[in-house]
N, C-alpha and C positions, 0 to 999 in steps of 0.2 A: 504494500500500500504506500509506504512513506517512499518506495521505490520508484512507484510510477508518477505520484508528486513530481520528484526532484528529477525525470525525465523531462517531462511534461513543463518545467518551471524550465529548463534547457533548452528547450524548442525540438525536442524528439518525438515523432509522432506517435503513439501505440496505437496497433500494433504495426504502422507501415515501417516505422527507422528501426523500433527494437521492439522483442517481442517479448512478454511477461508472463509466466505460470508459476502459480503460490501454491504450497502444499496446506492442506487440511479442508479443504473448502466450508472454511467458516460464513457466516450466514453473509458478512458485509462483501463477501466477491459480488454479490450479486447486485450490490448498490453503487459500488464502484462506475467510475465512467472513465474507462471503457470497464463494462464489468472482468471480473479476475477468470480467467483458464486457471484450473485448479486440480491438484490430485486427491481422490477423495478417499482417505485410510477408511477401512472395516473398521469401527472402531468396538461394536459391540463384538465380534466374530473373534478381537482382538483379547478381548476381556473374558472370554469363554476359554480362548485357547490358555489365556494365564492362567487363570485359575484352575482349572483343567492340571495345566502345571503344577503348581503351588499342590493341589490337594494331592497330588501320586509323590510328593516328594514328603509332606507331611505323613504319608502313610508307606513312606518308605518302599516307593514303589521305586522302579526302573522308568524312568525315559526315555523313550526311545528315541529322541531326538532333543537335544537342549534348545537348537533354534528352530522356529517356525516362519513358513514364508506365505502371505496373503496375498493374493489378488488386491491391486488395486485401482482406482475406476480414473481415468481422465477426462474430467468435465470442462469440455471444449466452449469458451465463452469469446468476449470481445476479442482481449488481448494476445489471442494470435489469430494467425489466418491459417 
């Protein structure tokens, strides 16, 4: 956000001179002008799989994997083409 400000106060056009994508896609991408292109984490799918974790290690279980990899969504908006 304070990104595409100090673009924009430069005289850089978004998305024609530079193009901007924000991770999390919090609700203000979409208020933004131009609005934000954004990657949108799982975040509940996120909280299942910790916890998930957390309880088989509290119960002394095995892991079968210490890291976990999600899907996640790119919400194509103003700020690129």
């Amino acid at each position: 956000m304070y990104t595409m400000s100090v673009l924009t106060k430069l005289g850089y056009s978004i998305p024609d001179d530079v193009q901007v994508i924000g991770y999390d896609n919090i609700d203000l991408c979409e208020v933004l002008i131009p609005r934000l292109t954004t990657i949108a984490q799982p975040i509940i799918d996120m909280g299942i799989v910790t916890v998930d974790k957390l309880l088989k290690l509290l119960n002394k279980k095995d892991l079968e994997e210490l890291h976990s990899v999600l899907p996640v969504e790119l919400i194509e908006r103003d700020s690129t083409k």
